[in-house]
mmCIF file of the N, C-alpha and C atoms, coordinates in Angstrom:
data_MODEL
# 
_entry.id   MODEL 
# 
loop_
_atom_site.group_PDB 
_atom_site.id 
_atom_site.type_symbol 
_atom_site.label_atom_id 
_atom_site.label_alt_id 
_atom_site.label_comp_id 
_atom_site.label_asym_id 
_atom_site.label_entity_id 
_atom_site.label_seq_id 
_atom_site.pdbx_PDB_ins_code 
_atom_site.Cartn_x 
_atom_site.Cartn_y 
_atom_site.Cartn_z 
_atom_site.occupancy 
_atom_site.B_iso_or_equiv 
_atom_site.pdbx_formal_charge 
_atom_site.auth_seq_id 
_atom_site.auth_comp_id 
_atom_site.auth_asym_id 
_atom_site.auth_atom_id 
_atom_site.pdbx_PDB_model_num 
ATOM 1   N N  . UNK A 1 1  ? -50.813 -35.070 80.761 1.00 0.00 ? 1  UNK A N  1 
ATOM 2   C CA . UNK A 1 1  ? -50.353 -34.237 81.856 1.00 0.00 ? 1  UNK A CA 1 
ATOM 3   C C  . UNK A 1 1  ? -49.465 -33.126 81.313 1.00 0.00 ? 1  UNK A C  1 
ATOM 4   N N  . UNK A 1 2  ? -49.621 -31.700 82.173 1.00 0.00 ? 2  UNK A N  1 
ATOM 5   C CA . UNK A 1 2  ? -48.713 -30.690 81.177 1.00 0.00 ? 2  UNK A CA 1 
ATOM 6   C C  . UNK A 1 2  ? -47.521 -30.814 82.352 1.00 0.00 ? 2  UNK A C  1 
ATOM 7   N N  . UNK A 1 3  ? -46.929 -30.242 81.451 1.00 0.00 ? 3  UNK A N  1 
ATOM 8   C CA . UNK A 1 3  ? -45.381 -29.527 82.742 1.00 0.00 ? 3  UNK A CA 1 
ATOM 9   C C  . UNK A 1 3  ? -45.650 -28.757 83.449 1.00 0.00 ? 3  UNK A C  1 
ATOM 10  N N  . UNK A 1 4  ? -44.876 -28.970 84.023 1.00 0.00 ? 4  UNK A N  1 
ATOM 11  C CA . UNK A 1 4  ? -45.181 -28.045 85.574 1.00 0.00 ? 4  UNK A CA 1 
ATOM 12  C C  . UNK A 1 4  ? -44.747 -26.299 85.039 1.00 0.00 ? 4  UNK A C  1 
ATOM 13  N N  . UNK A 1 5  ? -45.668 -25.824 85.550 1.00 0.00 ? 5  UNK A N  1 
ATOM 14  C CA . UNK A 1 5  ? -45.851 -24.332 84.981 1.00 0.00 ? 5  UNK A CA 1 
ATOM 15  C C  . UNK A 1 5  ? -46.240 -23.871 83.679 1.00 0.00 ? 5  UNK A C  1 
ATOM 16  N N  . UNK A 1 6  ? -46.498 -25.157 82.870 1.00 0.00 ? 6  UNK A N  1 
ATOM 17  C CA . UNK A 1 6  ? -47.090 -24.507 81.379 1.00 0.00 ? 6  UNK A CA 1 
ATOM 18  C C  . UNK A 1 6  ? -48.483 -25.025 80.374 1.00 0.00 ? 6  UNK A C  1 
ATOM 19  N N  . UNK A 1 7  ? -49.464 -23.833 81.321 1.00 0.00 ? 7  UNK A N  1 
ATOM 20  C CA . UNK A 1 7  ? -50.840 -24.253 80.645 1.00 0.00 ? 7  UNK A CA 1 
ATOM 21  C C  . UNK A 1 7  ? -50.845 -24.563 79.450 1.00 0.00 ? 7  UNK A C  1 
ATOM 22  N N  . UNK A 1 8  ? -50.529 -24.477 78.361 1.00 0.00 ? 8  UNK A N  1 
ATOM 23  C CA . UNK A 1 8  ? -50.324 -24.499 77.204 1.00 0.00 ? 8  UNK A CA 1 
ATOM 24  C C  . UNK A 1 8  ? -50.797 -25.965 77.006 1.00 0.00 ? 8  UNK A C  1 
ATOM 25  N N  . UNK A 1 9  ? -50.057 -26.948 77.572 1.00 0.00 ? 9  UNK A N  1 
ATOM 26  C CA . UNK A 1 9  ? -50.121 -28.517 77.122 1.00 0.00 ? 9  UNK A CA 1 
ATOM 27  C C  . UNK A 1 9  ? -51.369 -28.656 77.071 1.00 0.00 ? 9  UNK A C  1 
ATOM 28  N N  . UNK A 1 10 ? -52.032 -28.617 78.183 1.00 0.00 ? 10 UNK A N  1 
ATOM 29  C CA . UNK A 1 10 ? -53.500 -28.994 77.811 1.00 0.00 ? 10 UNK A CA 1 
ATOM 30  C C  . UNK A 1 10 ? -54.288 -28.359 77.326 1.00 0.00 ? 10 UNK A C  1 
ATOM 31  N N  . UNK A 1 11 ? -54.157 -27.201 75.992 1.00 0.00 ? 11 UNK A N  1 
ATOM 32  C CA . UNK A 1 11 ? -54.964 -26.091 75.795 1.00 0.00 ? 11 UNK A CA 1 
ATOM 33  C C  . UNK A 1 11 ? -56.484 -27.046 74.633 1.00 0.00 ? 11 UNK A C  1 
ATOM 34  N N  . UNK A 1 12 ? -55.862 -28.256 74.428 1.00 0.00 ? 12 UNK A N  1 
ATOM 35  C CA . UNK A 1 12 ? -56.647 -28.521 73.203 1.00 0.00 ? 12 UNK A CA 1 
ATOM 36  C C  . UNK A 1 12 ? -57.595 -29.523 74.247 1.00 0.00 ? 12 UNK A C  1 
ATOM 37  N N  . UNK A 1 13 ? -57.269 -30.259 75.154 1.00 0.00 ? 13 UNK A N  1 
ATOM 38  C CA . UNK A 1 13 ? -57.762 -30.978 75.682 1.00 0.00 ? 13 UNK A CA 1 
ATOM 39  C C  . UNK A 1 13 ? -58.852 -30.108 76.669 1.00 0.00 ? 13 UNK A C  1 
ATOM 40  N N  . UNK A 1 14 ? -58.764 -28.897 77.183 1.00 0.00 ? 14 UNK A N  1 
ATOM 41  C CA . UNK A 1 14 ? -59.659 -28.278 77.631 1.00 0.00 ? 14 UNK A CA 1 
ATOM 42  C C  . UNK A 1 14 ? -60.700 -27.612 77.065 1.00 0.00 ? 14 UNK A C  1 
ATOM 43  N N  . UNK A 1 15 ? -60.289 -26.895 75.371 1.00 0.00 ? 15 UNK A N  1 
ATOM 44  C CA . UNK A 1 15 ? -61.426 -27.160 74.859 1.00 0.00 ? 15 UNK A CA 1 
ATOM 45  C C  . UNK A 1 15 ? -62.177 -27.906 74.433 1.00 0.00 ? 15 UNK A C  1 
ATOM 46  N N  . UNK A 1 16 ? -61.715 -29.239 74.530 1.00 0.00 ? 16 UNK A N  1 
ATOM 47  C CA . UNK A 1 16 ? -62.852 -30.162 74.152 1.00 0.00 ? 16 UNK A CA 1 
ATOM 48  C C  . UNK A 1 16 ? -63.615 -30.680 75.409 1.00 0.00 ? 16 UNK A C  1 
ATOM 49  N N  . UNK A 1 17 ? -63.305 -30.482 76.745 1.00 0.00 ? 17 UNK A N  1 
ATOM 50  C CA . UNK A 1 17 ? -64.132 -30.677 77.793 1.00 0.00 ? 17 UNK A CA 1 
ATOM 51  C C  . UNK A 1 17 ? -64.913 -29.903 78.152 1.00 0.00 ? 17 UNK A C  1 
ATOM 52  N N  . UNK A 1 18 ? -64.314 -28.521 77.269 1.00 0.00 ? 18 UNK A N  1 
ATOM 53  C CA . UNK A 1 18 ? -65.125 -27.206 77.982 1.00 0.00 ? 18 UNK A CA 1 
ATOM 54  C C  . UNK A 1 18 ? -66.745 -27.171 76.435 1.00 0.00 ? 18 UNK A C  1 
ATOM 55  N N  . UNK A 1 19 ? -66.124 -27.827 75.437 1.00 0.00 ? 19 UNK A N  1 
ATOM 56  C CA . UNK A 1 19 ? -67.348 -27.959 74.678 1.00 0.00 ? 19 UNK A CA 1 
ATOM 57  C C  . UNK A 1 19 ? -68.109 -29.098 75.349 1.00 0.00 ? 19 UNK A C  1 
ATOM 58  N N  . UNK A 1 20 ? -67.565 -30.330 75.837 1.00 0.00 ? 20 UNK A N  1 
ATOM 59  C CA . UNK A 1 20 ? -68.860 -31.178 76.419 1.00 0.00 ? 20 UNK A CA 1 
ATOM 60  C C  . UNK A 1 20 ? -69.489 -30.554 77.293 1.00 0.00 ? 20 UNK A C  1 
ATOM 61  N N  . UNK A 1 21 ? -68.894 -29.834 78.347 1.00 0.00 ? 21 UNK A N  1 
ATOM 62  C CA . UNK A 1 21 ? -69.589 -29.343 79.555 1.00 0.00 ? 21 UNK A CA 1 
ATOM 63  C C  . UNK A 1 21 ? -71.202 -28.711 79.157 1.00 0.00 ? 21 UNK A C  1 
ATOM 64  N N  . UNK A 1 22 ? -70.528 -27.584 77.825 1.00 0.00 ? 22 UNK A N  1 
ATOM 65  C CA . UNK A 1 22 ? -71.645 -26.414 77.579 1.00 0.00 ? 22 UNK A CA 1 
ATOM 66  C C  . UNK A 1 22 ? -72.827 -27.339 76.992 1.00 0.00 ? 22 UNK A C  1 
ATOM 67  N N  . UNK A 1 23 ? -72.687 -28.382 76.425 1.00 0.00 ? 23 UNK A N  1 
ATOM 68  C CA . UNK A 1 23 ? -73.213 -29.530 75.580 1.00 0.00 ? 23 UNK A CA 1 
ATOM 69  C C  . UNK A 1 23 ? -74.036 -29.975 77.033 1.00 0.00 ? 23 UNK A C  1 
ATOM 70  N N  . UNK A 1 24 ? -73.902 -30.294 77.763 1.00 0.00 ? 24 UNK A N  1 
ATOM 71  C CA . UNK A 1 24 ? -74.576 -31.155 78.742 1.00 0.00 ? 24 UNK A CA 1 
ATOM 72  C C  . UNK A 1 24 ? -75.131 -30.652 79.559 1.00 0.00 ? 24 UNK A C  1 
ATOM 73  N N  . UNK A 1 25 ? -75.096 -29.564 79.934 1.00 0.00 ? 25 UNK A N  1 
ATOM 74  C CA . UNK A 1 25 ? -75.768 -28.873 80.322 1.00 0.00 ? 25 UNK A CA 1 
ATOM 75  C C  . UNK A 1 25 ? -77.265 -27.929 79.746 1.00 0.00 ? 25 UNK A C  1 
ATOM 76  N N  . UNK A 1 26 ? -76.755 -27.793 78.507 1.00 0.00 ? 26 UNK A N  1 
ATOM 77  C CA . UNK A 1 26 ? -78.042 -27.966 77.378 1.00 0.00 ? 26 UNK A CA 1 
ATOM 78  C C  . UNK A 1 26 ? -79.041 -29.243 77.277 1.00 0.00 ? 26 UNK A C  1 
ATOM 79  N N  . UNK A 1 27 ? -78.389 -30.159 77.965 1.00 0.00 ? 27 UNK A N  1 
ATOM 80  C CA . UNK A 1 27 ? -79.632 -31.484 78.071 1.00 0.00 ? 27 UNK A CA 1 
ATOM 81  C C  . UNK A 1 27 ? -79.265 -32.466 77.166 1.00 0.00 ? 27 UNK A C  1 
ATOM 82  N N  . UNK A 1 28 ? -78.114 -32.224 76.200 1.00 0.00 ? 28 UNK A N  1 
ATOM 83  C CA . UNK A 1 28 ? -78.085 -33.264 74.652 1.00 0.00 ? 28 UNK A CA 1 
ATOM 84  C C  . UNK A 1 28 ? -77.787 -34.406 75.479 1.00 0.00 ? 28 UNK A C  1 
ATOM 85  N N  . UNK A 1 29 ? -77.651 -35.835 74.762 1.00 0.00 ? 29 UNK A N  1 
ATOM 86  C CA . UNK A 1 29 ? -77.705 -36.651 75.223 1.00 0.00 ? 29 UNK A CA 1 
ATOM 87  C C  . UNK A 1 29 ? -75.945 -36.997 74.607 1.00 0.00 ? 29 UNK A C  1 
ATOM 88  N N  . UNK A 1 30 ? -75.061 -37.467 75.088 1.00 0.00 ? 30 UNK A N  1 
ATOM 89  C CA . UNK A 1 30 ? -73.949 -37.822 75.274 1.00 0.00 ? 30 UNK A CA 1 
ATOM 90  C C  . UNK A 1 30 ? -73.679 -38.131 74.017 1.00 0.00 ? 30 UNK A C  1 
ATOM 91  N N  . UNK A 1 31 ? -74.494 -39.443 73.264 1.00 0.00 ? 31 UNK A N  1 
ATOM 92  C CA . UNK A 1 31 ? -73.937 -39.989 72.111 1.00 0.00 ? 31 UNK A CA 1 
ATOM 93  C C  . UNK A 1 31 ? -74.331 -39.707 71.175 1.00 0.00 ? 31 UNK A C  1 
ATOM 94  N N  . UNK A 1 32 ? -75.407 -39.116 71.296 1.00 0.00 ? 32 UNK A N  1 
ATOM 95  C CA . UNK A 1 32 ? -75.725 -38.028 70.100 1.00 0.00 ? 32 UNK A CA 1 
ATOM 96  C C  . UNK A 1 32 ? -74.773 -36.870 69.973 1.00 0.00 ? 32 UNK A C  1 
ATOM 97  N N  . UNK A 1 33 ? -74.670 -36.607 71.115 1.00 0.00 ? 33 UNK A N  1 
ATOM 98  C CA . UNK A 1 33 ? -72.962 -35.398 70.862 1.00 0.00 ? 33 UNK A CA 1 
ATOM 99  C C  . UNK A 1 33 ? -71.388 -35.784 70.479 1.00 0.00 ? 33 UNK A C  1 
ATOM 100 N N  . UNK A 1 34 ? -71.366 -37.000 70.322 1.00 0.00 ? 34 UNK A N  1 
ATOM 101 C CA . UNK A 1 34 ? -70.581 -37.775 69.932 1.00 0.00 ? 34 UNK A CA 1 
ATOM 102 C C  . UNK A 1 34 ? -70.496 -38.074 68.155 1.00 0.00 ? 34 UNK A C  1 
ATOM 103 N N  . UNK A 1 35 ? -71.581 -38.325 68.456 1.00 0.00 ? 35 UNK A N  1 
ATOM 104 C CA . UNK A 1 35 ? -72.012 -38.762 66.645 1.00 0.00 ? 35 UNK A CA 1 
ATOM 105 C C  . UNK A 1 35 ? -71.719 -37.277 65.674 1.00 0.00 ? 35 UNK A C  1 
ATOM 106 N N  . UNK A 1 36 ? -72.382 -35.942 66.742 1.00 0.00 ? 36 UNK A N  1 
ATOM 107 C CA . UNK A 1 36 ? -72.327 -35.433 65.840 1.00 0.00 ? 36 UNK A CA 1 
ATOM 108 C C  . UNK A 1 36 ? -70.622 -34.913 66.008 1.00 0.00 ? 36 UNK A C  1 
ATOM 109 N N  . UNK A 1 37 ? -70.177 -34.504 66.614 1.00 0.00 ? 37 UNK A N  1 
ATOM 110 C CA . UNK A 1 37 ? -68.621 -34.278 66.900 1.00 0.00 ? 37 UNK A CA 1 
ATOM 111 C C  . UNK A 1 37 ? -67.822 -35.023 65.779 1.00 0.00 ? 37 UNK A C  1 
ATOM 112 N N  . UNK A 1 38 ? -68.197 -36.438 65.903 1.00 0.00 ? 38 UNK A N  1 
ATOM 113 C CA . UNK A 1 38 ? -67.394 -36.914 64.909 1.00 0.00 ? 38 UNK A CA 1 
ATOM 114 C C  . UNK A 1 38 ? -67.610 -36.801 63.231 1.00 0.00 ? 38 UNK A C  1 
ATOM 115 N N  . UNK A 1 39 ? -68.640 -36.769 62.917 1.00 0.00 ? 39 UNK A N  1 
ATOM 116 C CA . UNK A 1 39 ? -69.274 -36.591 61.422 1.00 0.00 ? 39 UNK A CA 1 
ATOM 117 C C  . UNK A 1 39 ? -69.775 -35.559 60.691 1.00 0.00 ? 39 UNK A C  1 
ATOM 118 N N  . UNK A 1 40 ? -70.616 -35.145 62.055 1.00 0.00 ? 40 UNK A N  1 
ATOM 119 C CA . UNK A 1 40 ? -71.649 -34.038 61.221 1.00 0.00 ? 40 UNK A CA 1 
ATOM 120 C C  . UNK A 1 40 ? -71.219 -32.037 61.200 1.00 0.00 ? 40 UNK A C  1 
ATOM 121 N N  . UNK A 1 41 ? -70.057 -32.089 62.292 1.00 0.00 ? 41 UNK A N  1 
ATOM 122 C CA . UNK A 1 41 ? -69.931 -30.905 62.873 1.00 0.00 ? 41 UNK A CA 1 
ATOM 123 C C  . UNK A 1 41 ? -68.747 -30.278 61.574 1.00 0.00 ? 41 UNK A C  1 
ATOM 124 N N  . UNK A 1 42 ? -69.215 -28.959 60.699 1.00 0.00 ? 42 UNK A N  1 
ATOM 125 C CA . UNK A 1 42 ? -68.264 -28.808 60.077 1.00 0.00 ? 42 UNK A CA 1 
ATOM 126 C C  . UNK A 1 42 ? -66.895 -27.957 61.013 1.00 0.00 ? 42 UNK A C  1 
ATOM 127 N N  . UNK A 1 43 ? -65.838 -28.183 59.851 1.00 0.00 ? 43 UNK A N  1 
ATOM 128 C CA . UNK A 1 43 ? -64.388 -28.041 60.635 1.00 0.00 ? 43 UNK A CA 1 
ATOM 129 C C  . UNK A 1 43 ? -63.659 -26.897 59.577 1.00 0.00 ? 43 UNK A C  1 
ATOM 130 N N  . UNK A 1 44 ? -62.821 -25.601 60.031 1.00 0.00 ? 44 UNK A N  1 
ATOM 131 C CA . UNK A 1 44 ? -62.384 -25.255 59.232 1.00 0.00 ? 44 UNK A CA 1 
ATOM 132 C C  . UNK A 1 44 ? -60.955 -26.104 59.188 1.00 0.00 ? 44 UNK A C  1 
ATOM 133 N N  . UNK A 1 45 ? -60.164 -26.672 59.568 1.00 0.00 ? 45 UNK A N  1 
ATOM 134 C CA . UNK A 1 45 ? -59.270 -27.203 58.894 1.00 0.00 ? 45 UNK A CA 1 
ATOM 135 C C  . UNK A 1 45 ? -59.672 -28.199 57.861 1.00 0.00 ? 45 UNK A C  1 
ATOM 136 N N  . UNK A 1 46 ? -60.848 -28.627 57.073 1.00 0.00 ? 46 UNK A N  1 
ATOM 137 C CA . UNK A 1 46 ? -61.541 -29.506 56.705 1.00 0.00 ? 46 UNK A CA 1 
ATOM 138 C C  . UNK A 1 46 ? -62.185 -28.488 55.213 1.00 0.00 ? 46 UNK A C  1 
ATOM 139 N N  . UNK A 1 47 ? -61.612 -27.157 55.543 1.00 0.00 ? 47 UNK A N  1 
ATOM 140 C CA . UNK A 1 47 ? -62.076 -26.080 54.400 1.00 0.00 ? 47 UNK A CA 1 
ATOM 141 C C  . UNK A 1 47 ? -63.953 -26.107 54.657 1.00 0.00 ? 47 UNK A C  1 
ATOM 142 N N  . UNK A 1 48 ? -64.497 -26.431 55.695 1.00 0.00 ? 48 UNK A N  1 
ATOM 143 C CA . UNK A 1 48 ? -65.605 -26.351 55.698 1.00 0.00 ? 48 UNK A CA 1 
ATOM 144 C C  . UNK A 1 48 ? -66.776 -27.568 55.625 1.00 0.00 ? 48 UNK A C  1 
ATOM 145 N N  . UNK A 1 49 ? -65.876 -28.173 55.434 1.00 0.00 ? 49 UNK A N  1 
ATOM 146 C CA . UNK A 1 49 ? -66.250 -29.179 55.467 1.00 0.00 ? 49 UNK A CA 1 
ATOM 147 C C  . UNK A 1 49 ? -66.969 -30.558 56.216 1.00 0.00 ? 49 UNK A C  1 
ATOM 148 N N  . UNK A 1 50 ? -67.781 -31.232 56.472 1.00 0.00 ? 50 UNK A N  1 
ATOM 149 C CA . UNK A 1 50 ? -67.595 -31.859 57.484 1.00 0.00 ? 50 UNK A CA 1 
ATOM 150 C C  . UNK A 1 50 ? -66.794 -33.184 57.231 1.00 0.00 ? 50 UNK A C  1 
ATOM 151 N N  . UNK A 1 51 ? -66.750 -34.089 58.728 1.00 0.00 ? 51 UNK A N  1 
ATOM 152 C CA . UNK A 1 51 ? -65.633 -35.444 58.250 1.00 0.00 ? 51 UNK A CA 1 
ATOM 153 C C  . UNK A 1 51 ? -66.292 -36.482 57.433 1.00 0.00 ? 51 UNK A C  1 
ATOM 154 N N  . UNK A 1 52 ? -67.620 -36.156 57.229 1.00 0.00 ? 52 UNK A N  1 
ATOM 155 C CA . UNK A 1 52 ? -68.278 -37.498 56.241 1.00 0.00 ? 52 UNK A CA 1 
ATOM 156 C C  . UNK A 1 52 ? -67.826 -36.742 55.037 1.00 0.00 ? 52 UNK A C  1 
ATOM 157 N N  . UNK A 1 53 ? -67.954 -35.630 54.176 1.00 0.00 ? 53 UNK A N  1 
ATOM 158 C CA . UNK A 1 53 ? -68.298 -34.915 53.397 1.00 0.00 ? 53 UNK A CA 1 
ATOM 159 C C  . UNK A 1 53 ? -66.313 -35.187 52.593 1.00 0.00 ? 53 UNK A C  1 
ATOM 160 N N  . UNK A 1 54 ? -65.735 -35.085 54.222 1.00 0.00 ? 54 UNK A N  1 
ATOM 161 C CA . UNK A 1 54 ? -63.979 -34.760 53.737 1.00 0.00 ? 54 UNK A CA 1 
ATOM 162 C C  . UNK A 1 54 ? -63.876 -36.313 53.404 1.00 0.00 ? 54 UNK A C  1 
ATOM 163 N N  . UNK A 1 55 ? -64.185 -37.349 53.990 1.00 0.00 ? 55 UNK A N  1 
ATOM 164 C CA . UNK A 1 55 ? -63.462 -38.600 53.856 1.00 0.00 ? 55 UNK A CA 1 
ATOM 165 C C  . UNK A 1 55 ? -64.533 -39.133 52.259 1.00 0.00 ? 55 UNK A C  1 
ATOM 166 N N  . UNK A 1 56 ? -65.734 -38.529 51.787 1.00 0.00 ? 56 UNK A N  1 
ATOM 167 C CA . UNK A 1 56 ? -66.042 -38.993 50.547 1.00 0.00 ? 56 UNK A CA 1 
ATOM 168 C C  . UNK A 1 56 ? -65.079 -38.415 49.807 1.00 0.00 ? 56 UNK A C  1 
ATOM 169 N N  . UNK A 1 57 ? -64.843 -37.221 49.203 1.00 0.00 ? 57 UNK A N  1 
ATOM 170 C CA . UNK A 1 57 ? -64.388 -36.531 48.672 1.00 0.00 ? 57 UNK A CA 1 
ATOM 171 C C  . UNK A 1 57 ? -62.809 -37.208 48.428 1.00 0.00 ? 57 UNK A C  1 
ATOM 172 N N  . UNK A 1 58 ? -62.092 -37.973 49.110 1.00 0.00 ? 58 UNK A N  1 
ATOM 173 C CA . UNK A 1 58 ? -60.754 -38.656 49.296 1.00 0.00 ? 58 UNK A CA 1 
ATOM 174 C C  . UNK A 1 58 ? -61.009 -39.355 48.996 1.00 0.00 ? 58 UNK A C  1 
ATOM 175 N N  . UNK A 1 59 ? -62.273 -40.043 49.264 1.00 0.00 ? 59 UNK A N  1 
ATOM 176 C CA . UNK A 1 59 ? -62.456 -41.757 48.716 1.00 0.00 ? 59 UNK A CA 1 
ATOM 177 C C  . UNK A 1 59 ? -62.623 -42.057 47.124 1.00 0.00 ? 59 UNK A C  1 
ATOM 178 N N  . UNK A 1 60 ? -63.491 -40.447 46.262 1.00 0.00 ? 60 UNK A N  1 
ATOM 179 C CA . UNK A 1 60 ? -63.585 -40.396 45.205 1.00 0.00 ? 60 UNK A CA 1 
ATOM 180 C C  . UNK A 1 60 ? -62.509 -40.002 44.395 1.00 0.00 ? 60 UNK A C  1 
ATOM 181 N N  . UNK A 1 61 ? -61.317 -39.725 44.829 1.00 0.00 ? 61 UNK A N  1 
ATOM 182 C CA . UNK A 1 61 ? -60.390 -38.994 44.289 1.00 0.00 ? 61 UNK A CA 1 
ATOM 183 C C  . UNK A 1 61 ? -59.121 -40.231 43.344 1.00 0.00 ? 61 UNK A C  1 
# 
């Protein structure tokens, strides 16, 4: 919940509803958008990476 008068709080939580929305409406199927969200989708805080690609790379280190 944000404070009263400051959109801000939920700025991260709305883009991630506003990416399912556009997602589902394209037809994908829920947990396939899931799967890929979590693993396959690269990230720049991740340097480009995706999260399978970042968590080998740590595991080999």
């Amino acid at each position: 919940m944000s404070r009263k008068g400051n959109c801000l709080d939920n700025a991260a939580t709305e883009q991630v509803f506003g990416h399912l929305k556009d997602e589902f409406y394209r037809g994908r199927e829920f947990d396939s958008y899931i799967v890929h969200w979590n693993t396959r989708r690269r990230q720049i805080r991740l340097e480009g990476h995706t999260p399978e690609e970042f968590r080998s790379m740590s595991l080999a280190v």
